[in-house]
N, C-alpha and C positions, 0 to 999 in steps of 0.2 A: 504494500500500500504506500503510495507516495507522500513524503510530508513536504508540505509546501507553505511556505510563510505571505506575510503579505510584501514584504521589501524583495522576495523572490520574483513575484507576480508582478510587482511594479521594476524591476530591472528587467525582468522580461519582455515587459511592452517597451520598452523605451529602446533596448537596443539589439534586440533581439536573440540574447543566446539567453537555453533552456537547460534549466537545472532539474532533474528528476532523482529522488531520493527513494530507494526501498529496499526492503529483504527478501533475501531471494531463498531458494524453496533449504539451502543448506543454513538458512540465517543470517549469510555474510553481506551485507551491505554494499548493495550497488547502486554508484554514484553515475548516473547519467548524464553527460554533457550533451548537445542538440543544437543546433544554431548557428548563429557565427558570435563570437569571442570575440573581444579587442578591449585594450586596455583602455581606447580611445575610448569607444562605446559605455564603459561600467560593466564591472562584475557582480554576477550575483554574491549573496553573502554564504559564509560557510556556515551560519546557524544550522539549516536542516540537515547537515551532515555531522554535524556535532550532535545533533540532538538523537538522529539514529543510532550514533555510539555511544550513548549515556541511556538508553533504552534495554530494560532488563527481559531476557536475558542478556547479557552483554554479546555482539557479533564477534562470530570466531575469526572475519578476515574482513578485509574493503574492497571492494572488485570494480574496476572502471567501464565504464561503458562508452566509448567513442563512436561509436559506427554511424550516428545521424549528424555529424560533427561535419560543418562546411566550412566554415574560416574561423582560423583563429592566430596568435600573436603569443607573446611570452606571456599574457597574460592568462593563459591555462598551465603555464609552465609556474607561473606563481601562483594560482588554485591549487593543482593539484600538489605540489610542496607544501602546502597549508595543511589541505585533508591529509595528507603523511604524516606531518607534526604530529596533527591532530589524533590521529590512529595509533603513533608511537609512543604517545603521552598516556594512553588507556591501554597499554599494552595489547594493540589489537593487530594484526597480519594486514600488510600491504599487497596485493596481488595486481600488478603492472601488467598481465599479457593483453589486456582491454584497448592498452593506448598505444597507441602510431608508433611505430616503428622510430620517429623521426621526434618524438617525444619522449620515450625514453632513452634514446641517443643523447639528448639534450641533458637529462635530468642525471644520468649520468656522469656526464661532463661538467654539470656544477656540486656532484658530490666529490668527483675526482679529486678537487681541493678544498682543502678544510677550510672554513672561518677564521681569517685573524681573529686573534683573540683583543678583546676589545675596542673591534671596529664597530661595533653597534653603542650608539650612544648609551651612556648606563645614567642609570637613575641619581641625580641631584644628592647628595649625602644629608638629612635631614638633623642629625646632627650638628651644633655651631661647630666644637672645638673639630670635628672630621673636615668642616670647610675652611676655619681656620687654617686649619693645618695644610688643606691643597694649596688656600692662597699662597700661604708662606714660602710651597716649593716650588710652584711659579715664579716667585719673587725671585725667587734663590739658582732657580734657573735661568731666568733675563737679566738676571744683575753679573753671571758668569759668562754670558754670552755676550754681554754688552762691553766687560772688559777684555773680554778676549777679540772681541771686534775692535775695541781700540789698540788692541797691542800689535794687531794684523793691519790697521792704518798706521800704524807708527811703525811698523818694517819696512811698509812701504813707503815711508816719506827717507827712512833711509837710506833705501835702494834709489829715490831718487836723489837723494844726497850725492850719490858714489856714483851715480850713472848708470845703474845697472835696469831703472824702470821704464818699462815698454809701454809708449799709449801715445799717441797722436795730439799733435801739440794743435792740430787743426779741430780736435773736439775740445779741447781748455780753451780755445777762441771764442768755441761759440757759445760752450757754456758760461765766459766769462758776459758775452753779451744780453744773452737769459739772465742773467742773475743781475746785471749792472745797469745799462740801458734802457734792457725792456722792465725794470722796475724803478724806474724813475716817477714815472704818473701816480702809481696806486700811493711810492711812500709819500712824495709831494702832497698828494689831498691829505691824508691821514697825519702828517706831521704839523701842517699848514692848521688844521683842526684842532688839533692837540695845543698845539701854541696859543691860537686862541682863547683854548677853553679856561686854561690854566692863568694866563691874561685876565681873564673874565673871573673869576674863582678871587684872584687876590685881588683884582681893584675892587672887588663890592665889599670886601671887610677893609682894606686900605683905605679907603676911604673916608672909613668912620674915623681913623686916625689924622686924616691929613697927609698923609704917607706915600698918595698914587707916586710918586715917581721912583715908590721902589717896588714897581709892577716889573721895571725893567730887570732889576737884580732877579726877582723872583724866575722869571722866563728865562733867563739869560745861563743862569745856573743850574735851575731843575733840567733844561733842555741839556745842556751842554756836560753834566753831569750823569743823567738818569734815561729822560725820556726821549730822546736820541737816536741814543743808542737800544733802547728796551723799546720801544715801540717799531724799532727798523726790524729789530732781529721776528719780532713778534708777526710783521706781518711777511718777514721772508721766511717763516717757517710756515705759517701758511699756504705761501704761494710756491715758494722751492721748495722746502722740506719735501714737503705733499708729492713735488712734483718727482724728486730726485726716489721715493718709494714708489711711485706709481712705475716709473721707466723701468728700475730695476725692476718691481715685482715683475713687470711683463714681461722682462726677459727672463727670469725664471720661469714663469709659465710656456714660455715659447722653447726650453730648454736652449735659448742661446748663452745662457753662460756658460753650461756644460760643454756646448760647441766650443769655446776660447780655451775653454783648458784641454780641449781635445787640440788644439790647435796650439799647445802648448804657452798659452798668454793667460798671464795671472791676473783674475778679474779684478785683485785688487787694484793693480797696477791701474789697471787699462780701465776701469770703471770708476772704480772710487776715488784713485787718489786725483784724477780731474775737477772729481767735483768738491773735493774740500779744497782745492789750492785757489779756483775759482771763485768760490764762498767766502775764502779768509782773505782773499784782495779785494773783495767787491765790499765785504759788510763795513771796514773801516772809512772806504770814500764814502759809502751811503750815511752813515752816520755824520761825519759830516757835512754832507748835504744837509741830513736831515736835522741837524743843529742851526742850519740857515734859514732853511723854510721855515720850521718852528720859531724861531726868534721872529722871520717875517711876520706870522700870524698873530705873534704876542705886541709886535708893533702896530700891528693895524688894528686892533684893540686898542690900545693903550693913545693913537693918536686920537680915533675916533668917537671914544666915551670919555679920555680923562682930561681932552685937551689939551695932551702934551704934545709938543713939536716934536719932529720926527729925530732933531737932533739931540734934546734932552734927553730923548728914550736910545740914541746911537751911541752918547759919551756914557751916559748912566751904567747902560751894556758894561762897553769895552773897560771902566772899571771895578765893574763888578764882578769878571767872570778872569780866570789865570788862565797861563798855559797847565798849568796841575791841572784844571777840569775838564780842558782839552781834550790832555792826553788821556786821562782816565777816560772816559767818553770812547776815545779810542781802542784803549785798551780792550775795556769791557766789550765793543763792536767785534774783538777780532774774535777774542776769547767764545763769545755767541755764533759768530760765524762756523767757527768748527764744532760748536754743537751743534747746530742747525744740518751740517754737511754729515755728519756722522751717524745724527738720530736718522733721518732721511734716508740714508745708504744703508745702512743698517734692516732695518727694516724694509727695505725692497729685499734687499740680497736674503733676507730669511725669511719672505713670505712665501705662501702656502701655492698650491697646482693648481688654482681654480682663479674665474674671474671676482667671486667674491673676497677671497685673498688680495686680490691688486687693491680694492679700496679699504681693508680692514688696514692693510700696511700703511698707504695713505692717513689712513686717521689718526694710526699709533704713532706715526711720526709725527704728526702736530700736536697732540698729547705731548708725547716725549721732548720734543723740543721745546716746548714752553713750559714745561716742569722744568727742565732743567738750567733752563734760561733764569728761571727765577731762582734758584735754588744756589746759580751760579751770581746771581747781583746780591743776593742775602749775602753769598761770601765776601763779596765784595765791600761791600755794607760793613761790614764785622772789620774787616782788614785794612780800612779806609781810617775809622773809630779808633784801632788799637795803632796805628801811624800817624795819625794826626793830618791826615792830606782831607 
């Protein structure tokens, strides 16, 4: 007698393959396929064949029945794996001689090889201190991989030291112009803004004092000291970092890095160490750029609301700010720049075989670069404090 559900009856209409369920005159349960199959289409569900096998007396065997079978796809090749589970879970007999020739040749060939052992995602640890503990070996694994990527960039900056590093001075041109020129527009608005805003922030408490005309120390410093350089580095890790993990991931995915070492050329060489020598010459001019444009924006402020001539706010400047805050400014740019180049590289060159991999790497890189960015000016901050600069 056949059991048939309603989620049977309605995947039946809809795309037409037929599920027939019943026992047959030895007991053993025969699973009738009918129709045509496609994963496209939907599959019926494997309820009424489970419920046959849970049906007492318990069936001594599962017997297939193929013969009104018109088209079908892997998608009976994953049914009928299902109903096996199913059968092997109730300690019940599998009998295959029902199914195509060309279906158990299949089914075969994906028992042939066993299951990685946890390639199926496993269940969430519901336990805290269990997921504590994964983060922490995470942590403890990207913090070993992340020095050991630095100690692999700094072989390489050595082997270009001595001459011995291979890589095309025609691609550090162009990535010198990506990272230099073609970011001239986005840091200009965003610094230009910034100067402003900061302008704008101390004249309305300056004010209350009588004081506007030390809007100009206040820009002239904070810019030329901090945000300069931290707002340059911050939106070239956005826009490089991001980029320098997107390129590499995709050539992981394309297995062209594999190709260069087939080819005997070390990708550190020839991938990486281009784009941090490019990074750490471009971020020191940008910042000072972007210590111009910022002051510009905190002058245009400061003429337009506080009434200061343009020269009050140019002398008031140039004695308020050193060359100490200059170079620091500098400094902290170059310093960012090979974080930015590192986090970036880094994470393309260990992202994953898929397309979702090339943007996961992408994001970790702008994560990681502006962790570290900040983490790296706090040092700063500290070592500034205990020197007296």
């Amino acid at each position: 007698m056949a059991v048939r559900s309603s989620g049977e009856r309605r995947a039946e209409a809809a795309s037409g393959s037929r599920l027939g369920v019943e026992r047959g005159r030895d007991g053993a349960v025969v699973v009738r396929l009918a129709g045509a199959w496609s994963l496209e289409d939907g599959l019926p569900d494997t309820a009424p064949v489970e419920k046959a096998l849970g049906a007492t007396p318990p069936p001594p065997a599962v017997v297939f029945d193929l013969s009104d079978l018109q088209r079908w796809d892997s998608g009976v090749l994953a049914f009928v794996a299902k109903v096996e589970d199913v059968a092997r879970s109730r300690n019940v007999t599998v009998n295959r001689d029902g199914l195509p020739p060309a279906v158990q040749r299949l089914l075969t060939l994906a028992e042939a090889v066993p299951e990685k052992q946890g390639a199926r995602s496993s269940e969430r640890p519901r336990w805290w201190v269990a997921r504590v503990g994964i983060g922490a070996r995470r942590t403890w694994e990207q913090s070993v991989r992340a020095v050991a990527f630095v100690g692999e960039a700094t072989l390489a900056l050595g082997r270009l030291v001595t001459g011995r590093a291979r890589f095309r001075w025609r691609d550090l041109a162009l990535i010198v112009q990506e990272c230099g020129a073609q970011a001239l527009p986005i840091v200009t608005l965003i610094n230009f803004l910034v100067g402003m805003i900061i302008a704008f922030v101390g004249a309305v408490q300056l004010q209350k004092f009588g004081a506007s005309i030390y809007v100009a120390d206040l820009v002239a410093i904070a810019t030329a000291r901090e945000l300069g350089s931290l707002m340059t580095a911050v939106i070239m890790a956005g826009r490089t970092g991001s980029g320098f993990a997107a390129q590499l991931g995709t050539m992981q995915v394309n297995q062209e890095i594999e190709a260069l070492e087939t080819m005997g050329l070390e990708p550190m060489d020839f991938l990486v160490l281009p784009r941090i020598l490019a990074l750490s010459m471009m971020m020191p001019l940008l910042a000072v750029y972007a210590d111009a444009i910022g002051w510009l924006g905190g002058g245009f402020v400061a003429v337009g609301m506080l009434s200061l001539s343009a020269t009050q706010f140019w002398l008031e400047s140039i004695r308020a700010i050193t060359l100490t805050d200059i170079a620091l400014g500098i400094v902290k740019s170059l310093v960012f720049g090979v974080i930015i180049a590192i986090a970036g590289c880094m994470q393309g060159m260990h992202a994953g075989r898929n397309a979702a991999a090339v943007g996961q790497a992408a994001t970790s890189a702008v994560v990681l670069s502006i962790v570290w960015i900040v983490v790296a000016d706090g040092i700063f901050a500290v070592l500034c404090n205990l020197l007296g600069i």
